[in-house]
Structure formats: structure tokens, C-alpha cells
N, CA, C and O of each residue as an XYZ file, in Angstrom:
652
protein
N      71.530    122.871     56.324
C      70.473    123.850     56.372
C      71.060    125.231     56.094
O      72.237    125.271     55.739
N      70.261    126.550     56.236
C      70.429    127.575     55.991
C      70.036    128.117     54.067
O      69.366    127.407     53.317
N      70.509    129.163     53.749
C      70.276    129.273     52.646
C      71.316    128.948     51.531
O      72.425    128.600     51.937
N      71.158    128.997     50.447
C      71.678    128.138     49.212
C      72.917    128.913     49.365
O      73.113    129.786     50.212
N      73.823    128.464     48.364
C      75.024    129.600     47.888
C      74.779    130.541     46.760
O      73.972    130.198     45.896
N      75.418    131.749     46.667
C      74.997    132.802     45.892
C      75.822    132.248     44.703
O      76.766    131.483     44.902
N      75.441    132.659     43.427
C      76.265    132.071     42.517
C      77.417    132.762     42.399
O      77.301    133.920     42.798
N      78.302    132.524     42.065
C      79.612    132.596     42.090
C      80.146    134.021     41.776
O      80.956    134.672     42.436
N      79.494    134.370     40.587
C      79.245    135.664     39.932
C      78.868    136.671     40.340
O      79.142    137.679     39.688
N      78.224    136.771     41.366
C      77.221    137.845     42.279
C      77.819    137.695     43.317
O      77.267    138.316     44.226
N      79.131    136.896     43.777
C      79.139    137.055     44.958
C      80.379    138.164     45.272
O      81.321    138.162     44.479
N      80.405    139.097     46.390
C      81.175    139.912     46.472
C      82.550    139.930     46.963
O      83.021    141.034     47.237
N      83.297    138.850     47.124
C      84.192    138.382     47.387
C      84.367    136.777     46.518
O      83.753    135.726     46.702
N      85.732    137.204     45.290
C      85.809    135.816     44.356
C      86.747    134.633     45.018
O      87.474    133.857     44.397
N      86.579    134.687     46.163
C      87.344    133.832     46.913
C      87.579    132.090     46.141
O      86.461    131.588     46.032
N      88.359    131.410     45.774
C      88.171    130.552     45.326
C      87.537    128.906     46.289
O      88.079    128.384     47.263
N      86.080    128.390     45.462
C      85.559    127.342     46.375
C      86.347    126.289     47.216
O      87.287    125.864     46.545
N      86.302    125.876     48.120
C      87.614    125.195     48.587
C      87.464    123.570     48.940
O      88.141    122.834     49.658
N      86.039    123.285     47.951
C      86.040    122.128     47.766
C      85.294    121.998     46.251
O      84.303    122.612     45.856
N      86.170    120.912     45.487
C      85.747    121.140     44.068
C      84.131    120.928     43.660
O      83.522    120.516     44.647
N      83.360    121.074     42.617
C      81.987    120.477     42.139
C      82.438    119.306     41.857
O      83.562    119.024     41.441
N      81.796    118.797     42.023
C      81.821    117.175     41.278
C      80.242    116.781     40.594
O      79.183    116.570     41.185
N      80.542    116.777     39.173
C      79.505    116.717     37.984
C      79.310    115.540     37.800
O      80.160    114.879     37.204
N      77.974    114.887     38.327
C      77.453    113.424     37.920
C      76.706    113.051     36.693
O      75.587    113.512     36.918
N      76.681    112.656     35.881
C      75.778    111.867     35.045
C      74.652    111.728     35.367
O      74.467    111.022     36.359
N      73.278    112.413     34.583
C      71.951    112.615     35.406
C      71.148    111.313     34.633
O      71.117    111.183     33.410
N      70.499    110.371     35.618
C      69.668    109.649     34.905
C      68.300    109.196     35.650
O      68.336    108.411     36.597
N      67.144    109.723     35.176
C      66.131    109.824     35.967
C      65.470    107.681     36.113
O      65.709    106.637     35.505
N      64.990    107.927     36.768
C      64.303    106.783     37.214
C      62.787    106.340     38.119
O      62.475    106.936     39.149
N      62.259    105.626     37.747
C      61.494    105.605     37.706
C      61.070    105.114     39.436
O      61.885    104.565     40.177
N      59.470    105.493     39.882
C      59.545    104.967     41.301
C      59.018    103.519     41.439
O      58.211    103.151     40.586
N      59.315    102.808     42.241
C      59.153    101.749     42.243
C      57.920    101.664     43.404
O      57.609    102.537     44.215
N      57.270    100.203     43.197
C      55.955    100.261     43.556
C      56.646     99.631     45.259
O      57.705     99.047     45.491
N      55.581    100.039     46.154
C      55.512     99.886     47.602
C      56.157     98.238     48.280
O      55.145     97.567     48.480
N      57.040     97.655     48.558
C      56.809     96.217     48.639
C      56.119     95.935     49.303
O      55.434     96.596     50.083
N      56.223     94.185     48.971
C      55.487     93.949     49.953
C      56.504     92.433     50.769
O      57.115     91.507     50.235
N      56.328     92.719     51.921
C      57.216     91.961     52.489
C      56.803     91.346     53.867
O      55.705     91.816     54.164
N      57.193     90.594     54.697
C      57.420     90.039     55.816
C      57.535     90.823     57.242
O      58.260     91.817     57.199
N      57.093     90.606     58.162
C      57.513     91.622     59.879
C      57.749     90.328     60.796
O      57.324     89.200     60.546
N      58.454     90.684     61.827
C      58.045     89.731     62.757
C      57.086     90.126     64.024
O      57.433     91.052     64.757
N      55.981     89.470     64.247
C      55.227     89.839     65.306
C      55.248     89.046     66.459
O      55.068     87.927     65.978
N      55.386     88.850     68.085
C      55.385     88.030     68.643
C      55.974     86.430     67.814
O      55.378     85.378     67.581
N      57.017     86.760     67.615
C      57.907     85.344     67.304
C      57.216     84.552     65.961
O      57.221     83.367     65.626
N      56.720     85.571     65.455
C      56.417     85.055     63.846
C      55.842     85.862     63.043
O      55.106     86.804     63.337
N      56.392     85.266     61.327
C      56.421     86.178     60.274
C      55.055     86.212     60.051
O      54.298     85.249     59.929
N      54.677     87.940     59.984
C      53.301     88.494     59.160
C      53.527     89.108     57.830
O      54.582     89.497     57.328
N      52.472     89.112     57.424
C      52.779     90.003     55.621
C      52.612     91.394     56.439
O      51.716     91.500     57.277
N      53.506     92.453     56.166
C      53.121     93.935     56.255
C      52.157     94.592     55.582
O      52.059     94.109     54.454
N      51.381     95.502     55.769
C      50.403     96.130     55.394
C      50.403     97.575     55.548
O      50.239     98.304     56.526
N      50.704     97.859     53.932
C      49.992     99.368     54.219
C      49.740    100.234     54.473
O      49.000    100.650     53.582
N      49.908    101.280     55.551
C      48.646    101.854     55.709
C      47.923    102.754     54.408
O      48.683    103.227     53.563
N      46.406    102.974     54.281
C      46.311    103.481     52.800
C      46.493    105.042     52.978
O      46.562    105.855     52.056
N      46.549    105.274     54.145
C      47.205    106.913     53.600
C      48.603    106.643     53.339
O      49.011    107.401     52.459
N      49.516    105.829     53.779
C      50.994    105.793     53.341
C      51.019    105.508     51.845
O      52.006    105.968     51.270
N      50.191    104.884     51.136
C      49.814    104.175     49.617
C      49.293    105.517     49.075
O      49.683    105.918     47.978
N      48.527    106.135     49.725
C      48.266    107.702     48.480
C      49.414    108.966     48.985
O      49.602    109.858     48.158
N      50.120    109.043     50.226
C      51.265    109.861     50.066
C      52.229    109.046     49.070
O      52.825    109.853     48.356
N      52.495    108.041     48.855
C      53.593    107.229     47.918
C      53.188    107.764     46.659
O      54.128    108.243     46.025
N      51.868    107.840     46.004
C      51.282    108.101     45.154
C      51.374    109.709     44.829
O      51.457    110.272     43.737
N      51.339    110.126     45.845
C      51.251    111.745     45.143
C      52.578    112.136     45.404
O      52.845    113.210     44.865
N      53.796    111.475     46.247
C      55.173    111.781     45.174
C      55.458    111.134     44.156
O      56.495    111.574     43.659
N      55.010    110.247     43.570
C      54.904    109.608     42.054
C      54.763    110.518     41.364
O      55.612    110.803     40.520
N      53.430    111.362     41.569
C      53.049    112.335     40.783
C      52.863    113.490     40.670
O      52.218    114.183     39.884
N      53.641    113.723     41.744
C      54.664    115.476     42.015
C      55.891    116.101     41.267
O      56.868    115.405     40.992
N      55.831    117.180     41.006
C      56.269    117.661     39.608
C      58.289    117.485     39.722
O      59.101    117.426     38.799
N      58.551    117.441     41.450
C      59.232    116.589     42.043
C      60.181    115.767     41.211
O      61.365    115.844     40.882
N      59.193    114.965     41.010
C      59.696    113.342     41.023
C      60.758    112.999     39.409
O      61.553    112.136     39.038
N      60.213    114.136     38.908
C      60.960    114.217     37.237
C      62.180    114.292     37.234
O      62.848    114.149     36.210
N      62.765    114.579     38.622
C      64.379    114.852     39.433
C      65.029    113.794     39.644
O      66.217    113.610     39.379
N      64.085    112.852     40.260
C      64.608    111.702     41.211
C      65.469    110.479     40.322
O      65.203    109.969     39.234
N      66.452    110.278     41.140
C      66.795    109.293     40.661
C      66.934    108.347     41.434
O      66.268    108.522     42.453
N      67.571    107.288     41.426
C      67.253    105.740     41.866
C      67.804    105.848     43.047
O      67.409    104.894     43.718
N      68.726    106.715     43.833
C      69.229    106.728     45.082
C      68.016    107.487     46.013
O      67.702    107.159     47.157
N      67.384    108.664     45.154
C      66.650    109.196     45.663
C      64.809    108.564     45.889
O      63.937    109.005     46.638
N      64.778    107.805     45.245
C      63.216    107.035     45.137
C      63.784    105.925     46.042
O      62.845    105.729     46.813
N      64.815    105.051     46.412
C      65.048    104.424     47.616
C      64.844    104.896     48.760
O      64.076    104.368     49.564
N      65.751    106.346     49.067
C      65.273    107.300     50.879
C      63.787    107.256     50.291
O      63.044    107.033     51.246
N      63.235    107.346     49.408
C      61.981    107.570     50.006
C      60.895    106.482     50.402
O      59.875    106.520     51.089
N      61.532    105.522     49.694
C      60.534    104.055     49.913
C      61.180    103.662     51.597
O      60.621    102.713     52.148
N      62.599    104.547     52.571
C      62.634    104.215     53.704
C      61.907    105.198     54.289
O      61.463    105.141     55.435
N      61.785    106.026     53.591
C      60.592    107.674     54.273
C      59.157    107.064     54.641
O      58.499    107.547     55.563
N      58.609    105.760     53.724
C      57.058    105.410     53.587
C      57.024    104.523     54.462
O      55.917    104.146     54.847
N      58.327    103.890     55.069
C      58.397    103.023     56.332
C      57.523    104.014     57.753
O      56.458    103.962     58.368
N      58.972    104.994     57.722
C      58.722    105.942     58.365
C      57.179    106.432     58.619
O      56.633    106.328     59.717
N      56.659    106.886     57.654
C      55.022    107.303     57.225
C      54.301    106.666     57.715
O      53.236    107.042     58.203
N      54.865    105.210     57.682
C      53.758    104.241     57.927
C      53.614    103.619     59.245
O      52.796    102.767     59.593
N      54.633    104.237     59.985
C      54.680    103.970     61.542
C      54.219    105.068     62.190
O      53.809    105.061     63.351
N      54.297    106.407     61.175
C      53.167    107.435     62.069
C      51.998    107.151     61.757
O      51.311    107.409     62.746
N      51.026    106.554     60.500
C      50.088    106.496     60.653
C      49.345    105.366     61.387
O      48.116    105.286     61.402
N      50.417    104.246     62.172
C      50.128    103.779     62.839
C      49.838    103.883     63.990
O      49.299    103.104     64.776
N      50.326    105.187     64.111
C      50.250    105.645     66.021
C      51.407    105.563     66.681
O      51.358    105.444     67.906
N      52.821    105.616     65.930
C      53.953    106.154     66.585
C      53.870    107.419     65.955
O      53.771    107.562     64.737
N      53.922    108.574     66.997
C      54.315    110.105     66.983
C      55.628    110.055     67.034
O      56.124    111.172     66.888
N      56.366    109.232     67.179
C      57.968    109.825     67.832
C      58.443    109.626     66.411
O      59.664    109.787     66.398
N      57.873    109.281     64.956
C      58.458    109.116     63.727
C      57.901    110.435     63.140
O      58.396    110.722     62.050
N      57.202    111.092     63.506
C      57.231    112.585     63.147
C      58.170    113.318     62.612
O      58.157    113.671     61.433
N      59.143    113.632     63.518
C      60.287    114.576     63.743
C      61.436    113.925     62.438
O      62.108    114.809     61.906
N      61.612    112.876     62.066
C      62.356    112.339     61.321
C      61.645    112.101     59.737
O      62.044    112.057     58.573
N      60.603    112.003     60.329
C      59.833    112.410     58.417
C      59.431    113.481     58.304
O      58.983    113.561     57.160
N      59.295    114.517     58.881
C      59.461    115.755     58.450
C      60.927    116.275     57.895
O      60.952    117.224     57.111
N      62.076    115.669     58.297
C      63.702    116.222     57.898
C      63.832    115.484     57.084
O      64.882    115.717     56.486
N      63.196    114.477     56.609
C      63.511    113.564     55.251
C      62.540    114.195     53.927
O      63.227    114.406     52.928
N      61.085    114.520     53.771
C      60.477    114.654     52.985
C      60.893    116.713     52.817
O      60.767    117.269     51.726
N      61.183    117.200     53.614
C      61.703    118.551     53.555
C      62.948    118.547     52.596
O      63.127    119.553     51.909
N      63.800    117.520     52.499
C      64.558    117.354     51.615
C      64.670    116.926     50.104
O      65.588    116.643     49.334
N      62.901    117.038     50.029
C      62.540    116.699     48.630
C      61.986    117.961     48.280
O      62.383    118.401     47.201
N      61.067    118.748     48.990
C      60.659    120.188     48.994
C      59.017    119.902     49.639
O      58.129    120.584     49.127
N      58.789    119.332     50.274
C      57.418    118.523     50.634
C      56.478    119.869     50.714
O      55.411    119.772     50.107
N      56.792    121.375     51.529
C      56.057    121.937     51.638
C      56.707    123.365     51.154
O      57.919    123.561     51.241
N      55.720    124.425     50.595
C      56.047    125.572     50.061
C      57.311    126.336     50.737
O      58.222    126.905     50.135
N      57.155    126.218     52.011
C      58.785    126.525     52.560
C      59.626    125.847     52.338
O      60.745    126.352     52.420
N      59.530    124.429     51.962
C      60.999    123.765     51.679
C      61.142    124.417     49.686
O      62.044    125.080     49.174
N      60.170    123.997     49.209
C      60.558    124.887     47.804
C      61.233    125.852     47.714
O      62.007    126.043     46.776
N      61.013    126.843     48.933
C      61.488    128.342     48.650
C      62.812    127.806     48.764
O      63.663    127.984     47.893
N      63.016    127.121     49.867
C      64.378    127.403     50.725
C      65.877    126.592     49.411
O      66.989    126.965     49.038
N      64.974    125.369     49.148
C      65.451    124.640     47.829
C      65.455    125.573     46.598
O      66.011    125.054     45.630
N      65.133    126.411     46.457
C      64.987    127.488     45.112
C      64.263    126.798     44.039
O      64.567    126.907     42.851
N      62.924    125.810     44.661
C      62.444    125.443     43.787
C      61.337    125.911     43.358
O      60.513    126.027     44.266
N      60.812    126.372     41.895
C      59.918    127.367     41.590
C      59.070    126.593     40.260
O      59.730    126.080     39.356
N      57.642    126.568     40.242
C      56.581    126.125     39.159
C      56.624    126.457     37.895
O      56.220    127.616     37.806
N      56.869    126.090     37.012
C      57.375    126.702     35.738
C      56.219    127.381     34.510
O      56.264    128.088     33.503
N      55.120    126.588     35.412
C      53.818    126.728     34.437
C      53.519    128.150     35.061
O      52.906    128.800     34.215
N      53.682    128.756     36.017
C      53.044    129.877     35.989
C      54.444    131.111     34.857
O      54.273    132.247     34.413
N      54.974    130.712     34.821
C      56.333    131.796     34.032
C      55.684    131.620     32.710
O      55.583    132.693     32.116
N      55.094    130.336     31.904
C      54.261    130.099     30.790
C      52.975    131.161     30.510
O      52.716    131.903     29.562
N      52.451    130.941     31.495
C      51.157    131.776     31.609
C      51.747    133.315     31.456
O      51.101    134.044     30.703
N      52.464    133.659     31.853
C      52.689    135.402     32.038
C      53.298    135.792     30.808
O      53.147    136.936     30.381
N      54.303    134.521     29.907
C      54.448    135.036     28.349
C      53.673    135.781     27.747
O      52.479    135.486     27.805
N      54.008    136.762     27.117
C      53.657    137.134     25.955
C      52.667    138.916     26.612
O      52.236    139.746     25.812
N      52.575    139.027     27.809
C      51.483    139.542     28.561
C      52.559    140.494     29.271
O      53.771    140.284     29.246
N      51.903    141.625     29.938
C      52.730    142.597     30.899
C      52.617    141.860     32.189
O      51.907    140.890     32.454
N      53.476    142.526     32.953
C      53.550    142.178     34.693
C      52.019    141.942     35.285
O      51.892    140.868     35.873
N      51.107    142.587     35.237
C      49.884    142.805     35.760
C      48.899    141.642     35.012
O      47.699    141.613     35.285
N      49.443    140.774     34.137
C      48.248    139.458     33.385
C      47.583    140.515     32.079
O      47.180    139.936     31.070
N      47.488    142.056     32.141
C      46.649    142.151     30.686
C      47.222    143.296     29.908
O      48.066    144.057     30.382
N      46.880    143.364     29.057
C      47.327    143.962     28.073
C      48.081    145.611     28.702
O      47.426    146.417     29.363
N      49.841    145.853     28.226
C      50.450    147.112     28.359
C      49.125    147.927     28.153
O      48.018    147.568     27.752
N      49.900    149.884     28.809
C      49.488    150.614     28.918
C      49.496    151.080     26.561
O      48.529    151.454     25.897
N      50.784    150.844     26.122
C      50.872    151.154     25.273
C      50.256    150.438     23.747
O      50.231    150.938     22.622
N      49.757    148.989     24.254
C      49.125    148.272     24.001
C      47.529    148.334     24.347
O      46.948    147.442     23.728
N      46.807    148.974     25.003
C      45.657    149.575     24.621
C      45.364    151.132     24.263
O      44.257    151.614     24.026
N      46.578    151.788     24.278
C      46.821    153.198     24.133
C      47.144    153.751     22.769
O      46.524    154.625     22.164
N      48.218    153.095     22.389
C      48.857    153.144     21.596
C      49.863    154.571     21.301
O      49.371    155.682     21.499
N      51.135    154.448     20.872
C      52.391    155.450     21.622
C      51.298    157.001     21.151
O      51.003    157.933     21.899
N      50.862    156.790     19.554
C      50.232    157.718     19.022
C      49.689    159.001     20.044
O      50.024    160.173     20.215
N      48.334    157.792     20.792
C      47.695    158.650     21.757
C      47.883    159.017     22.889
O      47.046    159.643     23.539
N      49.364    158.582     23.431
C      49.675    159.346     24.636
C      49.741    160.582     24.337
O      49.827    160.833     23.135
N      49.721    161.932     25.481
C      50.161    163.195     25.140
C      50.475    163.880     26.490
O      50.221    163.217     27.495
N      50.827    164.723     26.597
C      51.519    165.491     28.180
C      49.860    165.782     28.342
O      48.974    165.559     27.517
N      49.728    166.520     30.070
C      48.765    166.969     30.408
C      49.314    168.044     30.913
O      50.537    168.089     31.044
N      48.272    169.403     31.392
C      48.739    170.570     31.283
C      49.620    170.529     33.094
O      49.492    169.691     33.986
N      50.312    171.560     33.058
C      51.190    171.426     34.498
C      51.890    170.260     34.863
O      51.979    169.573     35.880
N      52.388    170.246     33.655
C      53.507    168.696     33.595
C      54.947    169.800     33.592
O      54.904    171.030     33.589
N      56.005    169.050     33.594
C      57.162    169.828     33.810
C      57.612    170.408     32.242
O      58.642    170.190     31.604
N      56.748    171.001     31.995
C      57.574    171.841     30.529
C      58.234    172.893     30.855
O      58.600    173.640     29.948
N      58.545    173.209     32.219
C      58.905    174.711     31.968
C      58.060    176.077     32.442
O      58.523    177.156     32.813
N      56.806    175.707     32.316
C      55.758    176.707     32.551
C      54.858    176.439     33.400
O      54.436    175.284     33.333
N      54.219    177.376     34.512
C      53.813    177.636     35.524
C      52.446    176.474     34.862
O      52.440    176.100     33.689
N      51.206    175.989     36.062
C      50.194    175.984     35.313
C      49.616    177.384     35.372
O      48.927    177.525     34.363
N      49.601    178.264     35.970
C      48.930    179.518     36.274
C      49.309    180.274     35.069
O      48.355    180.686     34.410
N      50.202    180.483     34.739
C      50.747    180.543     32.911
C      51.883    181.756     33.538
O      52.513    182.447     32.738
N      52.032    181.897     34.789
C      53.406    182.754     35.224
C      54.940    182.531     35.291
O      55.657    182.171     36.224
N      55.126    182.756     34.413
C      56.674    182.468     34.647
C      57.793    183.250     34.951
O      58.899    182.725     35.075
């Protein structure tokens, strides 16, 4: 926890890192569908089930902008996260506290984004081409032509015309 590291470049002391990067081979993967499997209940096997809010949270990290990251180590914690999910929506509370520190580690809520430095790319699209404010520069409906000073600007001279 805490906040990220500053990049290396900005930071004010070039102290050298004192444990190396280690650069993996990125290969995305795909999520795999919910199983379906076996429990034991009172001394015999049931099919597990479900719950269908655990089946549409599974679903909307499928299709969270997220998931374009994940790779096959990472879509596993999460198919043990939907275990998890699926024992709170059963009515264990005490699986709370542990799926909140697992799905925070994907960026689940706008504070984990920040804290992850993870940021929407479609809005940086939208602001192309446009000033800070969404519409058209000052000099862009003005044009440089028609700017001009106004009187009691700093030329030098009083506005009262005393100098």
C-alpha cells in the first residue's frame, strides 16, 4: 500500500534502486467462464450454484476497460475473488474484508484507480484538438488581428492623462 514510486527522473535524490526491475513478456488472456463444479454438503456432493449477482459482477469485470491488462495469473485471483463474492452474497459478512483487498487490487473503485495511477483514456480523446475549457480558444473566436490594449493598461501613462 501507500503511494506509487516517483519516476526515477523526478526524483530528488538518484539513489540507485536496490532491487532490480524484472521485465516480463506481456500476454493478455482471455477470462474464463465461471465453473461449474461439486461442494460437499452434509456428507455429500452438490453441484454449486451461482449466485446471479456473483455471475453479473464476473461479467462486468469481463467487460471493464480493466480486463485488457489481465493476464492468465490475474483472471485466476479473480475466479478465487468470485468464490469469495459468492459467499458474501450468500450471507457470510466475514468475506467482506478480504474481497474488498483483492478487487482493490484490480482498481474496483475510483479510489483504487487513483491510487493505481489508473486514468480513462477516452476522455484525453475528447479534449483533442479543443482548449482546456471544451470550446473554442480566446484567439480562435477573436482572432490575434482583433485583440487590442484597453485604455489604463500599463503603457506608461496615467489613465487621467497625468504623467
Amino acid at each position: 500500500m501507500g503511494p506509487a514510486p516517483k519516476d526515477p527522473s523526478r526524483r530528488a535524490r538518484r539513489n540507485k534502486d536496490t532491487i532490480p526491475q524484472t521485465v516480463l513478456r506481456w500476454e493478455q488472456a482471455e477470462a474464463p467462464e465461471l465453473p461449474d463444479f461439486r461442494v460437499e454438503r452434509d456428507g455429500q456432493l452438490v453441484e454449486f450454484v451461482w449466485p446471479e449477482r456473483t455471475r453479473e459482477w464476473w461479467q462486468t469485470w469481463i467487460d471493464s476497460p480493466q480486463a485488457e491488462h489481465f493476464g492468465t495469473s490475474d483472471w485466476q485471483y479473480l475466479l478465487d475473488t468470485a468464490l469469495i463474492h459468492a459467499r458474501l452474497w450468500r450471507g457470510d459478512l466475514s468475506a467482506a474484508g478480504e474481497l474488498r483487498l483483492r478487487v482493490a487490487a484490480f482498481g474496483a473503485t475510483p479510489a483504487d484507480r487513483a491510487r493505481l495511477r489508473m486514468v480513462f483514456a477516452e476522455a484525453d480523446g475528447a479534449d483533442q484538438g479543443r482548449g482546456s475549457s471544451g470550446g473554442p480558444s480566446a484567439r480562435e473566436r477573436y482572432g490575434a488581428a482583433k485583440l487590442r490594449s484597453l485604455p489604463g493598461g500599463k503603457s506608461g501613462k496615467s489613465s487621467t492623462g497625468d504623467e
